[in-house]
N, C-alpha and C positions, 0 to 999 in steps of 0.2 A: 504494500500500500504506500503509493507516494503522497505525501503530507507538504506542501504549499502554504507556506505562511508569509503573507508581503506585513512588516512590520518596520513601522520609521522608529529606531530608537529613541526615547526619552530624554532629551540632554539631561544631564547632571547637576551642571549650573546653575544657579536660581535665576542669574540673568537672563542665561538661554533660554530655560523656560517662559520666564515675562516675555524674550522677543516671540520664540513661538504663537504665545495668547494673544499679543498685540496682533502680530501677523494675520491670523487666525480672526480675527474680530474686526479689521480692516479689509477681508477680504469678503464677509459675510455682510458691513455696511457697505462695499460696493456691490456686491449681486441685489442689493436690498433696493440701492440706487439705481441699478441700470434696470430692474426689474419695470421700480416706481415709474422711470424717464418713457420705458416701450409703451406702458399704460398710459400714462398719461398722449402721449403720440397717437394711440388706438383712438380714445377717447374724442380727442380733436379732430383725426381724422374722419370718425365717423359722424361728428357733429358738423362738420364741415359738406359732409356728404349728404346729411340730409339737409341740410340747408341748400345745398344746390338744388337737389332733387323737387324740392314745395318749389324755389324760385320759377325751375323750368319748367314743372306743371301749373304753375299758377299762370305765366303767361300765355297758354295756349288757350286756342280758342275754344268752349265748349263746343260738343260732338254734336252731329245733326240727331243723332237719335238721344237725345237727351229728354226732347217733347214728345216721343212716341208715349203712347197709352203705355200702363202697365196689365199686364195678362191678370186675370185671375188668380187668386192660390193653389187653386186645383189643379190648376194647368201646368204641363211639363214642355218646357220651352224649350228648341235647339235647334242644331244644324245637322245638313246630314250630305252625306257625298256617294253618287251613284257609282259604283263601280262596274266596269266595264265588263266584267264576264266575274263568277265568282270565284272567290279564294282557293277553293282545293283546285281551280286552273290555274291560278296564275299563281303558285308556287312549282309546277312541271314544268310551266314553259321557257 
């Protein structure tokens, strides 16, 4: 059985150790910082994006069928597209 241990030794030194800690807590207030920076970027960006989005829908002109009636409740409304010969053909051919 092969036994794999990755182990950074302990300095001995008490100073070494406080650089360690310092090290060590400088490098967790920067991922803490670059974490905050990406967020806050996100954040902006996506506010930025919908602010575009209301601008360029708000100038366009309302749709002509805006005035058409509305259908009943009961009613199932759609579209539909004739095709030309059916499905189990027009996968062979």
């Amino acid at each position: 059985m092969i036994r794999t241990v990755f182990r950074i030794p302990r300095p001995r030194h008490p100073l070494a150790r406080l650089a360690w800690i310092v090290v060590g807590a400088i490098a967790a207030i920067a991922a803490l910082v670059l974490g905050a920076i990406v967020l806050a970027v996100l954040v902006a960006g996506g506010a930025l994006w919908m602010l575009w989005r209301a601008l360029r829908n708000s100038t366009q002109p309302p749709s002509a069928n805006a005035e058409t009636p509305r259908a009943p409740a009961d009613t199932l409304d759609g579209e539909f597209t004739v095709l030309p010969r059916p499905l189990d053909q027009r996968r062979h051919a």
